[in-house]
N, C-alpha and C positions, 0 to 999 in steps of 0.2 A: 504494500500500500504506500502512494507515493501523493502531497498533494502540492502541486506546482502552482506559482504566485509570481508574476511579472506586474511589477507598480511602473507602471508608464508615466514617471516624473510627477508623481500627485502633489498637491500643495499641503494637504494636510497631514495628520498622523498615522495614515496608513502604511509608510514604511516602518516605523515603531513598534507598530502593532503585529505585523509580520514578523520582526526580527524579535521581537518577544513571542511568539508562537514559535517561532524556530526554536530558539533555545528551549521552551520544554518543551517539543517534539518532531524526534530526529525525521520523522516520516515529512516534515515542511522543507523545501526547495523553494528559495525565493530568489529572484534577480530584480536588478532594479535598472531601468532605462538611461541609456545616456542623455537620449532627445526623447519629447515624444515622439511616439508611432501613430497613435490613433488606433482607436477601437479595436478595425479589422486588423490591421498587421502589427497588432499586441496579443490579440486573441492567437493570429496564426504564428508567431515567436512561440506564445506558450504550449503548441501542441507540437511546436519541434522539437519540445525540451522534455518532453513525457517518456518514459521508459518502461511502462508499464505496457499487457498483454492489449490491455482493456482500457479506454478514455470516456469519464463520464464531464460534462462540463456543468462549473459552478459561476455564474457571471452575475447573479442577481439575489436580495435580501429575502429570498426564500424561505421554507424551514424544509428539509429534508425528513422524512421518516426514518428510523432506524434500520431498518430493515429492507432500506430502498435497494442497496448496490450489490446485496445479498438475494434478492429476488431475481436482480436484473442477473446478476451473472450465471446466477443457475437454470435461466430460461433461455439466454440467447443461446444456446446451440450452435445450429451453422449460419445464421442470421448474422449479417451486417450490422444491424442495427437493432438496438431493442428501446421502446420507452413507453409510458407510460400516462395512467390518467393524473388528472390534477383535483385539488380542492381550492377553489379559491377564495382568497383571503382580500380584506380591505389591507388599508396602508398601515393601521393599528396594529392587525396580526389575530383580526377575529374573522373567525369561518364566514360565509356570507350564502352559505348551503348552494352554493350550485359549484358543479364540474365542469371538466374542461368539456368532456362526452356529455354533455348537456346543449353544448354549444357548437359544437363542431364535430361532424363523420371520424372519427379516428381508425385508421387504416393499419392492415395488416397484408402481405404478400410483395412480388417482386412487379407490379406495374408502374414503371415512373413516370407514366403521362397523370397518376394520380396527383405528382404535387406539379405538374406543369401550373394549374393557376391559382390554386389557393395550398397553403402550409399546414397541414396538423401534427407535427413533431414539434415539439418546442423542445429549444437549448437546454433547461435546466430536467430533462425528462430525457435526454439522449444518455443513451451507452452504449460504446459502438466498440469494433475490433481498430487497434492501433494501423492495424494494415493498410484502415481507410484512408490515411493521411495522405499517402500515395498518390491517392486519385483525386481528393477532394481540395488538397493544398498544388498555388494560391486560391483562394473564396472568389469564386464567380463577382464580378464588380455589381451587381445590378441583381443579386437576391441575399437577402439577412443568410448568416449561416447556418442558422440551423435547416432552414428551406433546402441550402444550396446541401448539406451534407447528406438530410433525407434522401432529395433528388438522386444524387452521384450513388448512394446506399441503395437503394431499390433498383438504379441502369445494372449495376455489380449482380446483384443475390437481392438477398429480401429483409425485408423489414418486419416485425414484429410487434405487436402491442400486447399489453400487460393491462388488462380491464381497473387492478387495486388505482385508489388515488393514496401516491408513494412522497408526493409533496404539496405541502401549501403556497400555493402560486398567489404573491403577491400584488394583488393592484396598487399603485399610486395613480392618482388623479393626471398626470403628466407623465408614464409612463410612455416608452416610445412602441411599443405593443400593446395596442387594445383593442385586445379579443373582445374585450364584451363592450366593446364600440360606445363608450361613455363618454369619449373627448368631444364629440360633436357636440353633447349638452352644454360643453363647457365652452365652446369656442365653434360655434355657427359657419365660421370658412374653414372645417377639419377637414374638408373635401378637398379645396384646393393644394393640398399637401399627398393627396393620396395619386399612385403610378399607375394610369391609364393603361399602359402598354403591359403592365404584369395583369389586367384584368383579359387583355385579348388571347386569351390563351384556352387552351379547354376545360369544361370545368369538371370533374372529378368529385375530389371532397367539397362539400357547401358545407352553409352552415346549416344548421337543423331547423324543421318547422317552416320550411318555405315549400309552397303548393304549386309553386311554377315548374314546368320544366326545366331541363337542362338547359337546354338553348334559349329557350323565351327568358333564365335568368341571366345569362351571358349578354345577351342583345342591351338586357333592359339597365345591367349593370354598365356596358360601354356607354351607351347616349344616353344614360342618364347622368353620368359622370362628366361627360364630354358638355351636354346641354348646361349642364350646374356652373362649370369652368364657361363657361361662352356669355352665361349668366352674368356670373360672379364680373369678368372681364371686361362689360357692357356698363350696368347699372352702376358698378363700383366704382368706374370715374365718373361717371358721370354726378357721383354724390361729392367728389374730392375737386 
């Protein structure tokens, strides 16, 4: 058991707190950056530096179950990937009773046209064979990675889910992942932020509880999103 920690020049006391984790336990590898890197290429430095059989990633104020990395590893098999459900939590750290399989198809087998348009692996619920590095590093410019390692993991071999929810998946209100689509409440132009071109793609996993077709939610998802942006683009200056 090994857990690796790359501080990418932080300003605060997050190297203190590593380097006091290190000393009472030998199982912590920490580095610390010369310059920043930036997100992606601090994420992919830290899976260069892994020496373990097995790579689970930890990048957000989570809680883990006990028993998460003990599940996973006695289930993946010959599976590339394995991960699992979620519970989600507000920013506090109380349950708020819905799951990730509440809100999104969660996929099992080796067809990668499943994550061509929409993602149901998340980063903090991967555990995959070191092997994958291989194929997956550098991270696609133009998909998050945990999408981009699904994807590459399912073209390979197959992917697997685990039904238990194995962590408490953290919401914050500004959160650059929102699954349960709450920023629009908070901010009415979340649209103009979202990547039109990851929606033209086919859709596979959706989210749950929609009675449309496949296609009629594709079509309705691109110009609706396009019409909003043409909107937004129109009316907005003319209010400025």
């Amino acid at each position: 058991m090994e857990i690796v920690a790359v501080d990418d020049c932080s300003v605060d006391s997050s190297w203190h707190i590593l380097s006091e984790y290190k000393r009472r336990y030998p199982c912590f590898r920490i580095y610390q950056n010369e310059s920043n890197l930036g997100h992606t290429k601090n994420f992919e430095k830290a899976l260069s530096l892994c020496n373990g059989e097995f790579i689970a990633l930890c990048d957000q104020d989570d809680i883990w179950h006990y028993d998460k990395l003990k599940l996973q590893l006695a289930n993946i098999a010959t599976h590339q990937l394995i991960y699992h459900d979620s519970a989600f939590m507000d920013h506090y750290g109380n349950l708020i009773n819905k799951k990730m399989s509440d809100v999104i198809n969660l996929y099992s087998g080796d067809n990668s046209n499943v994550f061509l348009f929409l993602n149901c692996v998340s980063g903090h619920s991967c555990f995959f064979r070191k092997t994958l590095l291989d194929v997956i590093l550098p991270f696609h410019p133009n998909h998050f990675h945990d999408h981009w390692i699904a994807y590459v993991a399912a073209n390979i071999g197959t992917v697997h889910y685990i039904s238990e929810c194995l962590v408490n998946y953290r919401q914050h209100p500004d959160s650059s992942t929102d699954i349960l689509n709450k920023r629009k409440i908070l901010d009415r132009h979340y649209h103009e932020n979202r990547d039109i071109k990851k929606l033209e793609k086919e859709l596979y996993c959706i989210q749950k509880k929609r009675k449309s077709k496949r296609n009629a939610f594709i079509y309705r998802q691109i110009w609706g999103l396009k019409s909003k942006l043409l909107w937004s683009q129109i009316f907005g200056k003319s209010r400025s």
